[in-house]
C-alpha positions as CSV (number, residue, x, y, z in Angstrom):
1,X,11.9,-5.3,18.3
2,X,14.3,-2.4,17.6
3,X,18.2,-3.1,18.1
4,X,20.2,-0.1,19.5
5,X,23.8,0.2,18.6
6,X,26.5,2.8,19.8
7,X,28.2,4.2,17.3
8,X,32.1,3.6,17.6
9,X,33.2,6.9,15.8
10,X,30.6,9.2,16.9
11,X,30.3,10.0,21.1
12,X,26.6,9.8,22.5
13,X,25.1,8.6,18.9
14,X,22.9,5.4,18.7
15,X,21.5,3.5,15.5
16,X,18.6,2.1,15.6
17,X,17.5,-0.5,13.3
18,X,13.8,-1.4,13.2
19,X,12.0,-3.9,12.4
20,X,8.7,-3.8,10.3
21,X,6.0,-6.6,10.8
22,X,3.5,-7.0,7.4
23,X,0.7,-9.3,6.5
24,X,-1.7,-9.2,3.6
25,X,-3.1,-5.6,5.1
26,X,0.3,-3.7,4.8
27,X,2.7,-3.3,7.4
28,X,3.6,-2.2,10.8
29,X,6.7,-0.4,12.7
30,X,7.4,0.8,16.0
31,X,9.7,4.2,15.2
32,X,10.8,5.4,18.9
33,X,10.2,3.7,22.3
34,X,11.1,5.9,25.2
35,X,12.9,2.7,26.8
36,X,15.5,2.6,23.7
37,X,17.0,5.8,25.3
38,X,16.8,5.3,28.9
39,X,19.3,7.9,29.9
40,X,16.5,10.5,28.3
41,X,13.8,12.1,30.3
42,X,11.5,11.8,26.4
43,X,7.8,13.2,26.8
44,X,6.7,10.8,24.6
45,X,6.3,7.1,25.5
46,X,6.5,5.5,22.3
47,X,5.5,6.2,18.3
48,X,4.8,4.1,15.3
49,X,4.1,4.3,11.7
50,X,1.8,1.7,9.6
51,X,1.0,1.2,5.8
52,X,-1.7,0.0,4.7
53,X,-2.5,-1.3,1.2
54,X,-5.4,0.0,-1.0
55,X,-8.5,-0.7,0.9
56,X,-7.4,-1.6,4.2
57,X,-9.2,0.2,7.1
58,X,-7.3,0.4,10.4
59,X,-9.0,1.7,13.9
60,X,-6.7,4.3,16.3
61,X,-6.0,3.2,20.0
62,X,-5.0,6.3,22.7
63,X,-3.7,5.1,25.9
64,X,-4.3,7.1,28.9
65,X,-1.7,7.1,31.9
């Protein structure tokens, strides 16, 4: 889970601090979720980035909607 802060010197800027999850295979982090930024109309629903160590074969999902 990402946490959202406002900036207090810049108007309409946001941080956003993630939060990677890892195990033995590498690790995994969810970069942009369209919710984080609700007052955006964003194409895109959500993206995320994952590392995997030497070895370490991962499978890719697509979601229809």
């Amino acid at each position: 889970m990402a946490t959202i802060i406002q900036s207090e010197r810049i108007a309409d800027v946001k941080f956003v601090q993630l939060k990677a999850f890892g195990d033995e295979r590498g690790r995994f982090l969810e970069t942009f979720r369209k919710a984080w930024f609700p007052e955006r109309s964003w194409e895109i629903f959500q993206t995320n980035r994952s590392d995997s160590k030497a070895g370490v074969l991962r499978g890719l999902h697509y979601h229809f909607h």
